[in-house]
Each structure stands twice: as C-alpha cells, then as structure tokens.
N, C-alpha and C positions, 0 to 999 in steps of 0.2 A: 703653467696651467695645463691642466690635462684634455686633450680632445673629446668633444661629446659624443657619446656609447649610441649601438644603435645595436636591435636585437637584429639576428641574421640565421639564416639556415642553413646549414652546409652543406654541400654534397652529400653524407649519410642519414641528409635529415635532420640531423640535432641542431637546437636551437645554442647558435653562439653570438657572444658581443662583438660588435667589430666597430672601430672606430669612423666616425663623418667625417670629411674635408669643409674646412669654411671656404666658400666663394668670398674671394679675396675684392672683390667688385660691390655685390651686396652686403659684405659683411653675415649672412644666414648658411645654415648649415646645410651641402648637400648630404641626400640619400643616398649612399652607395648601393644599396638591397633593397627588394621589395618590399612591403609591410609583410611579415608573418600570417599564415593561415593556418587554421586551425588543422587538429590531427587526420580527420576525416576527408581533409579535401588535398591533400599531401600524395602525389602520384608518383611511386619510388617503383612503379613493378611494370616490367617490361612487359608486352603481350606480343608473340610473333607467330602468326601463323602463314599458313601456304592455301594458296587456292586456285584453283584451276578457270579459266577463261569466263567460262558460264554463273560460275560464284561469285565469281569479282564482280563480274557485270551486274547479277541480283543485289549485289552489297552496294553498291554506286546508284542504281535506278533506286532502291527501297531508302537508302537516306535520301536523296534527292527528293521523293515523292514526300517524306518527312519534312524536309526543307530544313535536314541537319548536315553535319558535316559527316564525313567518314567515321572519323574519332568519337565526338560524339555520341550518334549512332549507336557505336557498339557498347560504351558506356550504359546507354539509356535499355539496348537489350539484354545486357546483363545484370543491369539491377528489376528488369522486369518494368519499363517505364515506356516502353513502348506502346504506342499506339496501333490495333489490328485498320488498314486501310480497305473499308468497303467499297467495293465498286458498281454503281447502281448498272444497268442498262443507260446505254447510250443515244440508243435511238427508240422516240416518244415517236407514240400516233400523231402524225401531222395533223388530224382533224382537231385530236389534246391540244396542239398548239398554235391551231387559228384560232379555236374558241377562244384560248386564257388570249390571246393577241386580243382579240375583239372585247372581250370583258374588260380589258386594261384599258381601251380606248377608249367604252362606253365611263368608266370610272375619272379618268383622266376628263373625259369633256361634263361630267358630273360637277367634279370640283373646279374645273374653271369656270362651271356655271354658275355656281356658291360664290366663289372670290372673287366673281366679277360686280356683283352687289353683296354687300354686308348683311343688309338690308331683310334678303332674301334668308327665311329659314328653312330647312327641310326636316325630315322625319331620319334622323341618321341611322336608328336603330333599323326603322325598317330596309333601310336600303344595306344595312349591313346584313342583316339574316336573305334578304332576297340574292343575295351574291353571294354569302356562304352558302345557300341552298344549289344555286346556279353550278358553284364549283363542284359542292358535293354529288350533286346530278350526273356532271362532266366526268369527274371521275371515275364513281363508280355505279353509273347508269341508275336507273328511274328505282327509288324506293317499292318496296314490294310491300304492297300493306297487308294486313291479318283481314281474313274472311270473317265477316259478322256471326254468320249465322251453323261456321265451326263451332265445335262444340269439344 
C-alpha cells in the first residue's frame, strides 16, 4: 500500500508531493508541510538594507506607533498600505477641560436622575440640542448672528 501524498513547496518554490507518516498511535496521517499558499503570498526575495542609528530608530518608533512589527511595516510601506499618523496638539485650554468635566457630571447626574425612576419622563431631544449647543459654544465661542437691518 502506498503512503498518502501531500502537496509541499520546496525551497525554489515549486509545488511538489511528498509523502505523510501515519501515527502509529492514532492510526491518522501526519502533516509533514504546511498547507500551500497561494502564488501571491509566497516570499522568496530577500530585502537587505543598511541604516544608520537615526533611521533605525525612525523605523522602530513609526512601526511601533503603527502597532506592527518591523517586517510588516515595511511590507505594508511598500505596497502603499500605510497609514499617515496625525498628531493633534497635546495640550487643551484647561478651562476646554473643566467645562467638558463639568458638562459630563451635569450629564452623568441627568441619567441617574432618569434611572433612578422609570417612571419619570423627560424631553431627550431637548436636552440633547441644549448640550450640543453647550459644546458647540465651548468650543468655538458665542455664535455671531447676521445684523437685521444689513442690507
């Protein structure tokens, strides 16, 4: 009886048959090889390059900040699959940040005033546009209205 065939890849890449060993235990056949992958995902081409202290360390920080590996990385920049990482401003107006504190509280003691009675109904919508306005105010200060009697 001939042992059962199993497709394999060899060192050049080419797809050849190689024989499985049966587990003499279970009786079932092991895997010697991995399953086969397609032609496209088949990495047969060496990349080596040289970098000096300050490049290496950009190439280590910027997959890091990606939250890829090295390898990766450069895969995902040379096919153009990388992400540009923006970096906003770090430091907000403290005053920006006691207001949204204080709006979160008032919010926060809102709905455990609702869920503390069922019972109790309120106006959602208005209290939703009154706090979107609130924000919108905060951030980018007091609406400027149109003069009536411009022309």
């Amino acid at each position: 009886m001939d042992p059962p065939m199993a497709i394999t890849r060899g060192r050049e890449g080419k797809m050849k048959e190689a024989t499985m060993r049966e587990d003499k235990d279970a009786g079932e056949p092991l895997r010697l090889a991995r399953q086969p992958c397609s032609e496209d995902e088949i990495r047969n081409r060496p990349l080596r390059a040289f970098l000096n202290e300050t490049e290496e360390a950009k190439w280590h920080e910027d997959a890091d900040i990606r939250q890829m590996n090295r390898h990766d990385y450069i895969r995902a920049l040379i096919m153009g699959q990388v992400t540009k990482v923006v970096y906003r401003g770090h430091q907000a107006d403290p005053r920006l940040i006691e207001e949204l504190n204080r709006l979160g509280n008032n919010l926060n003691q809102a709905l455990v005033y609702v869920h503390a009675d069922t019972t109790r109904q309120t106006d959602w919508e208005n209290l939703c546009e009154l706090l979107e306005q609130t924000l919108l105010h905060v951030m980018f200060g007091p609406e400027i209205g149109e003069a009536e009697d411009v022309h």
